[in-house]
C-alpha positions in Angstrom: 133.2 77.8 102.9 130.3 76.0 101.8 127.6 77.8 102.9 129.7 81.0 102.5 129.6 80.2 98.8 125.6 79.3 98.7 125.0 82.7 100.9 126.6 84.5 98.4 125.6 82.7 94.8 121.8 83.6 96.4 123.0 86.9 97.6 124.2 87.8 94.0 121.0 86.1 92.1 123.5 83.8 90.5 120.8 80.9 89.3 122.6 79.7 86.6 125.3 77.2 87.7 127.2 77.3 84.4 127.8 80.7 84.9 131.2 81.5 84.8 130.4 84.1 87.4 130.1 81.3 90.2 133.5 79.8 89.4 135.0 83.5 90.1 132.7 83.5 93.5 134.4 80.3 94.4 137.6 81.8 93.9 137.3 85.1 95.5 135.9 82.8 98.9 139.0 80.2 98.5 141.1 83.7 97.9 139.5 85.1 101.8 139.7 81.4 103.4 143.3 81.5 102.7 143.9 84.3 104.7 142.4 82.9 107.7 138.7 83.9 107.5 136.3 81.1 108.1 132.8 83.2 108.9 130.4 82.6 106.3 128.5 85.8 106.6 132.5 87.5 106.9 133.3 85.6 103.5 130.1 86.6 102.0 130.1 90.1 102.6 133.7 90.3 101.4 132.9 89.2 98.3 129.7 91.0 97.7 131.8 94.4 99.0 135.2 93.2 96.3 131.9 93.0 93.6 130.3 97.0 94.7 127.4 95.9 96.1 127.1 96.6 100.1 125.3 94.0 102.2 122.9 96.3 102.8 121.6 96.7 99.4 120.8 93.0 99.2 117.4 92.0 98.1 116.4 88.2 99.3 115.4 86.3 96.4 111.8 86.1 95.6 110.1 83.2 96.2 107.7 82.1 93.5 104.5 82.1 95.6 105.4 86.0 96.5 104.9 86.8 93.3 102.2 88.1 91.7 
């Protein structure tokens, strides 16, 4: 669930630990695991398809010596 929860926080952009947006990824995850799933990139892509944004559409986070 661990690395579920990481996948997604990067996934999502979510920086900002204080964020009450990470305490509702954390749920939704705990929400899935209950149910029996245990795949990270399964728990991940639930959430990011419960918050409207397909796995597809995804960008990776930008590293800071990509940028310009």
């Amino acid at each position: 669930m661990g690395l579920a929860y990481e996948t997604t926080l990067v996934s999502l952009r979510l920086v900002d630990r204080g964020d009450i947006a990470n305490d509702v990824v954390a749920h939704k995850i705990t929400e899935l695991a209950k149910t029996g799933e245990r795949d990270p990139e399964r728990l991940c892509e639930a959430v990011l398809n419960q918050w409207g944004r397909p796995v597809g559409h995804v960008a990776p986070p930008i590293a800071p010596s990509d940028q310009i």
